[in-house]
N, C-alpha and C positions, 0 to 999 in steps of 0.2 A: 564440592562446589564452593567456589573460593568468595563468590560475590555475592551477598547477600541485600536482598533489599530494606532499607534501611524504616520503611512503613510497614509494609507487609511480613517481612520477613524469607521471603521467595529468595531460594538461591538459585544461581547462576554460574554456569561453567566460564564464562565470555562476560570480562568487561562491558563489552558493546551491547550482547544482549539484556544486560540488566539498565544499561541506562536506558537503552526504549523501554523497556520495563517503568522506570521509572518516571518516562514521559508523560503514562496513563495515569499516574497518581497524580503528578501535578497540572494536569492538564496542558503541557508543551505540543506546540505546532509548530516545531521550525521549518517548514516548509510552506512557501507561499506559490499562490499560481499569480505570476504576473498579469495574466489579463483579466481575475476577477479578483482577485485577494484571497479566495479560499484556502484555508493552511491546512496542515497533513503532519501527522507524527512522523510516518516514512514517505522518504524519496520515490518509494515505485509508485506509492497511491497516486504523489502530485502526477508523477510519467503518466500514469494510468490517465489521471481526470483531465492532462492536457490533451488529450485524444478528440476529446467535447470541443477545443477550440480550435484544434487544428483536423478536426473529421478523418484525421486516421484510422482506419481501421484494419490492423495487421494479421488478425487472423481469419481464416478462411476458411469456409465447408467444403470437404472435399466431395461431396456428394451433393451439395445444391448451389455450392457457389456464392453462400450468403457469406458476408463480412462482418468482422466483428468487433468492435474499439477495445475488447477486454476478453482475454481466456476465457476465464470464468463463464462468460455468457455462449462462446462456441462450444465447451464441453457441456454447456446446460441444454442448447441446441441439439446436440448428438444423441442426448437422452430420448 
């Protein structure tokens, strides 16, 4: 593992994964939601949390038809 962190010492196969890695340590948000300011270390969380302002909801129960803004919560549903 070529990329090592340079606080913890965590290594890393991927360039990329170790700088989000390295996000958590210095606490970086480059992602902002334009209609509140809320920042995100990744791009999907902001994707995720704009769901809240734009009432998307893309996943679906195939058994009751409930909607969901986020996986997470239709796979929690299925339980």
């Amino acid at each position: 593992r070529p990329y090592p962190c340079t606080i913890c010492g965590k290594k890393f196969t991927q360039r990329g994964t170790m700088t989000r890695h390295m996000r958590s340590h210095l606490g970086l948000k480059p992602f902002a939601c334009d209609a509140c300011g809320m920042r995100f270390t990744r791009q999907y969380r902001l994707t995720e949390h704009m769901r809240i302002h734009s009432g998307e909801k893309p996943y679906e129960c195939q058994v009751c038809g409930g909607k969901f803004a986020q996986q997470r919560n239709l796979i929690s549903h299925m339980k």
